[in-house]
C-alpha positions as a Python dict, from the first residue, in 0.01 Angstrom:
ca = {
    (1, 'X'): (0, 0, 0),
    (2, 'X'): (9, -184, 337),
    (3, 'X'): (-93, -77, 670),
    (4, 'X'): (-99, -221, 1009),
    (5, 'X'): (-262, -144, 1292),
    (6, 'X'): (-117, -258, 1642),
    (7, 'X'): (-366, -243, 1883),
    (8, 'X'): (-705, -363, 1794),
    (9, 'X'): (-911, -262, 2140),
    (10, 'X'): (-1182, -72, 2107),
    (11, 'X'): (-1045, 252, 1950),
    (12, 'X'): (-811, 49, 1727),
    (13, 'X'): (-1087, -181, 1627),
    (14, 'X'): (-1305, 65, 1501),
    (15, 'X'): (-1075, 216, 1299),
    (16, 'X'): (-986, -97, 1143),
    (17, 'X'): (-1347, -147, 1094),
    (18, 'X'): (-1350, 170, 914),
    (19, 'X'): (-1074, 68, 703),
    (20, 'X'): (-1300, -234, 599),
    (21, 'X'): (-1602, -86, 578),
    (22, 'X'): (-1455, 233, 349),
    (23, 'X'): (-1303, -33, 108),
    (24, 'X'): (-1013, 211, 44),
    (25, 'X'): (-808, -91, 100),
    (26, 'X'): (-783, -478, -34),
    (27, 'X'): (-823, -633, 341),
    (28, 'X'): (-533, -857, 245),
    (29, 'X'): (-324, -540, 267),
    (30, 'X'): (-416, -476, 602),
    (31, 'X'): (-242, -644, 904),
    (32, 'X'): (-386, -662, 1256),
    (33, 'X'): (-141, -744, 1582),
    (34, 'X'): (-289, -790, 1874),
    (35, 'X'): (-257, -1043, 2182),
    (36, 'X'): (-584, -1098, 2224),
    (37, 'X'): (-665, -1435, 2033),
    (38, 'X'): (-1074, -1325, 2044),
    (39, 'X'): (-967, -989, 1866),
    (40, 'X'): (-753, -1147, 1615),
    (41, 'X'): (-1019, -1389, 1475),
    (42, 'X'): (-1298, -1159, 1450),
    (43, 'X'): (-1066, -997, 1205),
    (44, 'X'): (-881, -1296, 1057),
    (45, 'X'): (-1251, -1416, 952),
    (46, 'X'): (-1278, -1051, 740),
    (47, 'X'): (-982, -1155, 545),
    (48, 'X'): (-748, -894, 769),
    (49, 'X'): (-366, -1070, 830),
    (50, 'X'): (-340, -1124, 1219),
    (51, 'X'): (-69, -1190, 1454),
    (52, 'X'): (65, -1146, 1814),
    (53, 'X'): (424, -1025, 1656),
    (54, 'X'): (385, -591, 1681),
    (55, 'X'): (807, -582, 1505),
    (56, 'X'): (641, -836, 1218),
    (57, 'X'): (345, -598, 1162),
    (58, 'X'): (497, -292, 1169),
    (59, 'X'): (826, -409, 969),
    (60, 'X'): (556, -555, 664),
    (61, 'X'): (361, -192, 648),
    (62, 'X'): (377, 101, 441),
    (63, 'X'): (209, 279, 750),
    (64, 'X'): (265, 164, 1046),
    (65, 'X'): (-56, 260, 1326),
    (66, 'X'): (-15, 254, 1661),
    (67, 'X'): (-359, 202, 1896),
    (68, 'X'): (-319, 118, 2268),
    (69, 'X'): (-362, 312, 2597),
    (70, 'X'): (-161, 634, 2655),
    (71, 'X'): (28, 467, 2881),
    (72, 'X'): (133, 172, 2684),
    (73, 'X'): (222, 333, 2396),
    (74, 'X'): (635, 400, 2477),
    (75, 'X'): (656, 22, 2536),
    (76, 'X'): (489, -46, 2206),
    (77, 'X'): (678, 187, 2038),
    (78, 'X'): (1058, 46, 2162),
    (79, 'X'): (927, -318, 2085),
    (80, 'X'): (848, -177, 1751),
    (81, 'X'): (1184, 76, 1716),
    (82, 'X'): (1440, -184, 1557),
    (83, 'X'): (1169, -312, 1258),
    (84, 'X'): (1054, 25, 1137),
    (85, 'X'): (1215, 204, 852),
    (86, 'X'): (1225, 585, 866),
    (87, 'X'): (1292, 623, 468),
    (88, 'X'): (1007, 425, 342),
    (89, 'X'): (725, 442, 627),
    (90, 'X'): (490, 672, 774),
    (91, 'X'): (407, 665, 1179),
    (92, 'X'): (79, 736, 1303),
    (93, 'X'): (23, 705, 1683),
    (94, 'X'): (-333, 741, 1815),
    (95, 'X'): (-351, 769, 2143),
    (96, 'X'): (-452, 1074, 2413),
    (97, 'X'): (-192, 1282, 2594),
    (98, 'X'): (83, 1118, 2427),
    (99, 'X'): (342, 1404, 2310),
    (100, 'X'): (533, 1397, 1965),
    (101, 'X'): (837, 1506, 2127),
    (102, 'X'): (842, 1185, 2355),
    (103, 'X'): (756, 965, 2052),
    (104, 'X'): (1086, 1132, 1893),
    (105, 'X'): (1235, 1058, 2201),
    (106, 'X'): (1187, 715, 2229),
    (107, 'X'): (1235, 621, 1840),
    (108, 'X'): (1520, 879, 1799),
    (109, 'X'): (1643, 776, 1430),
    (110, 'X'): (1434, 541, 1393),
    (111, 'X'): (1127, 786, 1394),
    (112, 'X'): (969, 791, 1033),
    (113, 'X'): (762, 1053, 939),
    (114, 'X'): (504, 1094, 1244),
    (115, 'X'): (132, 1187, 1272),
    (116, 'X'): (-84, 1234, 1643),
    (117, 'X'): (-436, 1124, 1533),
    (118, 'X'): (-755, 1160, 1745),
    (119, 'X'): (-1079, 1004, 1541),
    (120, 'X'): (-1335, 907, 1748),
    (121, 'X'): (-1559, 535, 1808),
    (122, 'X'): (-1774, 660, 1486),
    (123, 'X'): (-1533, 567, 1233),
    (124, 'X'): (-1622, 218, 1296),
    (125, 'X'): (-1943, 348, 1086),
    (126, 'X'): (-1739, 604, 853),
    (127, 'X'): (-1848, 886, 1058),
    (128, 'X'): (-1572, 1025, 1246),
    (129, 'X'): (-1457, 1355, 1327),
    (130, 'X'): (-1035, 1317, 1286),
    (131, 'X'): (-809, 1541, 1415),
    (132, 'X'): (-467, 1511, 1251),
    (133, 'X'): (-149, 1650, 1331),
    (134, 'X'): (174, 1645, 1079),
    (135, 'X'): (453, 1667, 1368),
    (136, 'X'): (760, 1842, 1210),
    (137, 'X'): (929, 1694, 939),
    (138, 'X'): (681, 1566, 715),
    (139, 'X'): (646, 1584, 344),
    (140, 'X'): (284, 1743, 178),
    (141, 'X'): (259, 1449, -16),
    (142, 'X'): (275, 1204, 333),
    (143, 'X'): (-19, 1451, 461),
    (144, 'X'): (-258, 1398, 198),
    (145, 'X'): (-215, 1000, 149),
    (146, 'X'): (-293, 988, 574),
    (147, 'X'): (-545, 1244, 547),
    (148, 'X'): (-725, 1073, 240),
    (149, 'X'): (-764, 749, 450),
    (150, 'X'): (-947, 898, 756),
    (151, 'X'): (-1149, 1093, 489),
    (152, 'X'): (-1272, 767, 346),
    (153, 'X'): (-1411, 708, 746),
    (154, 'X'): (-1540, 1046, 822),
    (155, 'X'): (-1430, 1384, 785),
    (156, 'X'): (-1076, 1493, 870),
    (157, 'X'): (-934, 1810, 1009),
    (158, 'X'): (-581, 1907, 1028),
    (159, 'X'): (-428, 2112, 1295),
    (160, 'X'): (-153, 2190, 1507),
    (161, 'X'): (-30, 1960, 1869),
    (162, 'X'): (-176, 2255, 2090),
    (163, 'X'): (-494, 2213, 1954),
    (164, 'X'): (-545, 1855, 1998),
    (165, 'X'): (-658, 1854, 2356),
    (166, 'X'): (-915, 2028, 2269),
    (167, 'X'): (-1052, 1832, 1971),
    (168, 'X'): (-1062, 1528, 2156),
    (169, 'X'): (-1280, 1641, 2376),
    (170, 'X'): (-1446, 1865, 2108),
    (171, 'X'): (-1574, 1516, 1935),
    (172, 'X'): (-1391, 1190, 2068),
    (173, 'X'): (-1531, 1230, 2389),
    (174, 'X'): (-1748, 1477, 2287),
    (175, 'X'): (-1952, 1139, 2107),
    (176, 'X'): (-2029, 1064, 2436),
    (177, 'X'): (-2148, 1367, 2548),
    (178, 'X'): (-2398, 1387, 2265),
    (179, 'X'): (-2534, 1011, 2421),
    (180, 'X'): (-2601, 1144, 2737),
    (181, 'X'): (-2802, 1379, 2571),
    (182, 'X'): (-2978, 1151, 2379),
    (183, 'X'): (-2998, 913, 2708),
    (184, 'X'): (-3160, 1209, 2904),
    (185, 'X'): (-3404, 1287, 2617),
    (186, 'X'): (-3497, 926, 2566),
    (187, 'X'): (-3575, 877, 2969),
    (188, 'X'): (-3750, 1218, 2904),
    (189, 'X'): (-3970, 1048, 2704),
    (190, 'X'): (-4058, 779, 2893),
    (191, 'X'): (-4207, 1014, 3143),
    (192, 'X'): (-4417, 1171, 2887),
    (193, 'X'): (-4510, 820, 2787),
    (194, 'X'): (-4322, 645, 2553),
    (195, 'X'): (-4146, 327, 2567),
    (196, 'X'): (-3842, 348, 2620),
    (197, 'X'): (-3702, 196, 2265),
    (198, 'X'): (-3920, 430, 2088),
    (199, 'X'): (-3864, 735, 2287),
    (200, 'X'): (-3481, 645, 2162),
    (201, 'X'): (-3573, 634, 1843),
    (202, 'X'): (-3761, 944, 1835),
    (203, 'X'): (-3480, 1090, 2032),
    (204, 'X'): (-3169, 953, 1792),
    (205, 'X'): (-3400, 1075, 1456),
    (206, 'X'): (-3429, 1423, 1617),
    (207, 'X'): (-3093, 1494, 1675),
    (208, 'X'): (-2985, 1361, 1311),
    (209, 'X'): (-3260, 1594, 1188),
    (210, 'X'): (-3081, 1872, 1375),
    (211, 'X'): (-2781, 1804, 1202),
    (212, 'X'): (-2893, 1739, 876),
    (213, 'X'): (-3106, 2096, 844),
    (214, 'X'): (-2760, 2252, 986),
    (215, 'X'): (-2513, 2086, 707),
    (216, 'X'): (-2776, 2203, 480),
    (217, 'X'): (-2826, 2564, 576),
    (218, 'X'): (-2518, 2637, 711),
    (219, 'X'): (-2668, 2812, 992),
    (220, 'X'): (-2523, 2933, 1331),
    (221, 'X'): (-2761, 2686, 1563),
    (222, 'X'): (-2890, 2994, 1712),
    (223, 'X'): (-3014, 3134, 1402),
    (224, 'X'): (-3180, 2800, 1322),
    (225, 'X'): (-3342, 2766, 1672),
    (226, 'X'): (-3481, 3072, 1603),
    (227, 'X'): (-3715, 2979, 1355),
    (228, 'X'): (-3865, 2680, 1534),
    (229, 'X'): (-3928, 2930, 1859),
    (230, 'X'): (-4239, 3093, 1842),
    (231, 'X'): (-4316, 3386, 2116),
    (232, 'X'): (-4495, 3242, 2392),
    (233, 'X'): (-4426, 2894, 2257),
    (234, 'X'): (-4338, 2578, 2377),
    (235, 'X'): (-4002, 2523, 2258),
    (236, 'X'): (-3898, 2833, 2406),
    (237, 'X'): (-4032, 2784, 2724),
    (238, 'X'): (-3866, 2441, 2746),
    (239, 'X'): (-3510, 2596, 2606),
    (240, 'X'): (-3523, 2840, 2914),
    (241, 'X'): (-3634, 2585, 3169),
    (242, 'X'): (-3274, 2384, 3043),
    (243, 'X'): (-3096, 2712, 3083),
    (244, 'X'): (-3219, 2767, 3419),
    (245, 'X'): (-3071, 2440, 3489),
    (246, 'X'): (-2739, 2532, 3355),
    (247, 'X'): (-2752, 2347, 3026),
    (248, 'X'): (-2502, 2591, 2827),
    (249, 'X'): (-2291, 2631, 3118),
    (250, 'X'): (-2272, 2203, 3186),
    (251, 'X'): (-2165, 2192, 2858),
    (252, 'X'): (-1896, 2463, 2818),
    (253, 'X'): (-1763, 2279, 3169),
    (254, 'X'): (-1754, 1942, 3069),
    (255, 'X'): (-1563, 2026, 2758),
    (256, 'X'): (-1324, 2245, 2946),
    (257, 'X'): (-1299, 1952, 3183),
    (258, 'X'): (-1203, 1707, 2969),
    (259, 'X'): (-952, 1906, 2797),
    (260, 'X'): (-756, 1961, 3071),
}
């Protein structure tokens, strides 16, 4: 199988990161277009195909990926229209905002089989949290091959177009949410005095503790808070000081925020 990914910026290079890192693929079978020269020879020097030509790429693939910004992504796309092949290849666009009904639109017959996609910048390290959505006429069969590649990079969830606001800010830019924690817990630290790289560290270990004890229990985080709050402690008294502040409530904003 071949892919190609058009559109090697920084979402579109992670992912084809991913794809090297999760070996699913021989990197010969895996074709990068891209104008930028600087992009293309990082990748060339991997043993990834590159080339300036997005019809080339995308006529030469099996699946055909489409990274750039939401607003280049119809230009792309009718560049692309005349080389791809809607009985033998599968579409998958990744980009914010961008509608599978205007996709249709733009391809009209030439549409093949068509996923939305929303990872986010972790699948460069195999840990992303994918959102994929199977927009109408696609087979079971096409589901599972795309859905088996972004499992190799992370784990994958499928859903439905009017959900998929809301995952990407759930955990594509929800991955930068969970920085700023960790950047306001590491400065934290510095006034309780740490340095500042190992108040990071500390910081970065804590919060993959956190999410290693809940994978394991399989507890609400509530529940598990719960049993590292002790009356009159510490933690609890620093939990309520970040409510005062409006922690919950910054949160549950920023998401709804960004999914407008």
């Amino acid at each position: 199988m071949k892919i190609s990914m058009i559109g090697a910026g920084a979402m579109g290079g992670a992912t084809v990161e991913g794809f090297i890192k999760a070996d699913y693929f021989d990197n010969h079978h895996i074709i990068v277009s891209d104008p930028s020269e600087v992009v293309l020879k990082k990748f060339s020097q991997q043993g990834i195909r590159t080339m300036t030509d997005n019809a080339q790429a995308a006529k030469e693939a099996d699946i055909v990926f489409v990274c750039v910004k939401p607003w280049l992504v119809e230009q792309v796309l009718i560049g692309i229209k005349n080389a791809l092949d809607p009985q033998k290849q599968i579409l998958v666009v990744i980009a914010a905002g961008v509608k599978s009904q205007s996709i249709k639109e733009w391809l009209g017959e030439q549409c093949p089989p068509l996923f939305l996609c929303i990872p986010n910048i972790a699948i460069a390290q195999l840990a992303s949290m994918t959102f994929l959505v199977p927009c109408g006429a696609v087979a079971q069969h096409q589901t599972e091959t795309v859905k088996t590649i972004f499992d190799q990079m992370g784990k994958t969830v499928i859903t439905d177009e009017n959900h998929l606001a809301a995952g990407t800010t759930l955990a594509s830019c929800g991955i930068a949410y969970a920085m700023r924690y960790i950047r306001a817990a590491s400065e934290g630290g510095v006034e309780l005095g740490f340095k500042a790289d190992d108040a990071k560290h500390i910081v970065m270990q804590t919060v993959l503790g956190a999410v290693k004890l809940l994978e394991a229990s399989g507890l609400h985080p509530e529940a598990a808070i719960d049993l590292v709050t002790t009356p009159g402690g510490v933690t609890i008294k620093g939990l309520n000081e970040m409510e005062h502040a409006g922690f919950t409530s910054a949160v549950i904003r920023g998401l709804k925020a960004g999914a407008k």
